[in-house]
KEVOBA-344778 format. One record per residue (C-alpha): x, y, z; residue in three letters. Coordinates in steps of 0.2 Angstrom, whole numbers. Each point is the difference from the previous one (the first is absolute). Example, Ala and Ser with C-alpha at 12.3 -4.5 7.8 and 13.67 -1.06 7.14 Angstrom:
// residues 2
px, py, pz, type
62, -22, 39, ALA
6, 17, -3, SER
END
This chain:
// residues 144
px, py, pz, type
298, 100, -69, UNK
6, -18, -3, UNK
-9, -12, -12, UNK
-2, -11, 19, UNK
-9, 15, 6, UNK
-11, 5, -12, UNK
-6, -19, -3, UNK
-4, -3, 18, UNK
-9, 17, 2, UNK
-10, -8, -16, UNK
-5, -15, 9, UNK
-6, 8, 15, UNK
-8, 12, -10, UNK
-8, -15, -9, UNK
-3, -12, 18, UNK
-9, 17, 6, UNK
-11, 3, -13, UNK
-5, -20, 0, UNK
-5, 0, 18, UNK
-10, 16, -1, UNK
-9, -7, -14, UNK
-4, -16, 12, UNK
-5, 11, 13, UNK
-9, 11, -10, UNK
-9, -18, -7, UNK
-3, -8, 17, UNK
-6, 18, 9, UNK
-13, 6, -10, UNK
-1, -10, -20, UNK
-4, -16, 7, UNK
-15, 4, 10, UNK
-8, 7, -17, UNK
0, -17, -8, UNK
-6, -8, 15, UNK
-16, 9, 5, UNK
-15, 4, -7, UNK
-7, 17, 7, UNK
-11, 4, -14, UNK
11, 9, -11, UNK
2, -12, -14, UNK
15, 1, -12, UNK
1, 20, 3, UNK
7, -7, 16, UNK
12, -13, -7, UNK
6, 10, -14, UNK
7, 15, 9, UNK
8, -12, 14, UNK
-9, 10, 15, UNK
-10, -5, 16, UNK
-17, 7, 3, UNK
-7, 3, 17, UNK
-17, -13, -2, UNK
-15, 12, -3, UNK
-10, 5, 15, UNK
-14, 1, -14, UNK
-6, -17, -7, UNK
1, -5, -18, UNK
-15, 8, -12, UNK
-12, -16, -1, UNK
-12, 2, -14, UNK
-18, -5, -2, UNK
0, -4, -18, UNK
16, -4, -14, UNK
2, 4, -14, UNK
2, -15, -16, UNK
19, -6, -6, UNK
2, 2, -18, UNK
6, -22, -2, UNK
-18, -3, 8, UNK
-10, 10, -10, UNK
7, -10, -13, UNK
-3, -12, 8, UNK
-19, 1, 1, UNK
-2, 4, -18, UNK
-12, 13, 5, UNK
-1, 17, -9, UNK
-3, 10, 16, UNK
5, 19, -2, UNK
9, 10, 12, UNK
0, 17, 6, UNK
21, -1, 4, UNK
11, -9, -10, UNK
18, 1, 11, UNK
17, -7, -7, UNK
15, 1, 12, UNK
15, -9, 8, UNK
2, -1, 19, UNK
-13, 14, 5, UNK
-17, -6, -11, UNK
6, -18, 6, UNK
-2, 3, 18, UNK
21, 0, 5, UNK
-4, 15, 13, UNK
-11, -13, 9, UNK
-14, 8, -7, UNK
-12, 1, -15, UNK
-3, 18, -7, UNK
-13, -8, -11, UNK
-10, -7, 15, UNK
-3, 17, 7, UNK
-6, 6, -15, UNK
-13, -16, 0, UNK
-6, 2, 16, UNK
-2, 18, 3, UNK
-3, 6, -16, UNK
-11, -14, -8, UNK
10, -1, -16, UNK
5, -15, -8, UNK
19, -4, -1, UNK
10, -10, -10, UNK
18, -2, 4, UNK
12, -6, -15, UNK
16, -6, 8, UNK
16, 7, -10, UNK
11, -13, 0, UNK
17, -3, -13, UNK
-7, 18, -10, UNK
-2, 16, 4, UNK
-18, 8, 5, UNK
-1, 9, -18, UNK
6, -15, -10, UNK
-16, -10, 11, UNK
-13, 14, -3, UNK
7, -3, -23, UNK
-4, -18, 4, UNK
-16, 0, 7, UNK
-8, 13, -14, UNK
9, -10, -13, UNK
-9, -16, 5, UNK
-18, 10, 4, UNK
1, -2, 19, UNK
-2, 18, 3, UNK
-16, 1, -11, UNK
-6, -16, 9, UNK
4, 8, 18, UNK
-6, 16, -6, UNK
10, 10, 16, UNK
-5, 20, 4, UNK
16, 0, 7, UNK
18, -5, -3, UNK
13, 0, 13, UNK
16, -5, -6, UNK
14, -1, 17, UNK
18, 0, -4, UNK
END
């Protein structure tokens, strides 16, 4: 095989693969980041399309406190559930968890968002600076 050869088999080998990865974008990708079907960033992250739910989104009768406005408040309210998380304890399913624990099973949540730490490293600051005597939890649910 001449060196022409090979290098023109390498650029349509090359052209191909671009214009798959187009058509791969245009086909399917793109309609993930354009619609919002109630899948959250589940949906978004693993670049699929869902069919819309024939169900309708879980709508709860009570929610549960944020962590920054219990802060806040100033109050020194105590919780049965104390939940620190990322996309999951934060609602990116389209959903609260910690809202379905409020309304069907009466407890008191509180949701501690995660942000630039990890869940454990959260959890070490919170006892270090008393909140989880002050909140006073039954429960801990760490997501990761």
């Amino acid at each position: 095989m001449t060196t022409k050869k090979f290098s023109m088999i390498f650029i349509y080998a090359i052209l191909f693969v671009a214009v798959v990865s187009v058509a791969f974008w245009i086909g399917i990708v793109r309609k993930t980041f354009q619609t919002q079907d109630g899948h959250g960033d589940l949906n978004r992250m693993g670049s699929m399309f869902f069919i819309p739910s024939k169900t309708p989104q879980y709508k709860p009768k009570e929610k549960h406190k944020e962590f920054y406005y219990y802060l806040a408040e100033g109050s020194n309210e105590q919780f049965d559930v104390l939940t620190i998380g990322d996309s999951f304890s934060n609602g990116g399913a389209g959903a609260y968890y910690e809202d379905y624990l409020v309304s069907n099973y009466s407890l008191k949540v509180i949701n501690v968002p995660q942000g630039d730490y990890d869940a454990l490293t959260i959890y070490y600051m919170l006892k270090k600076f008393g909140y989880i005597n002050r909140i006073n939890p039954k429960f801990i649910i760490i997501e990761t």
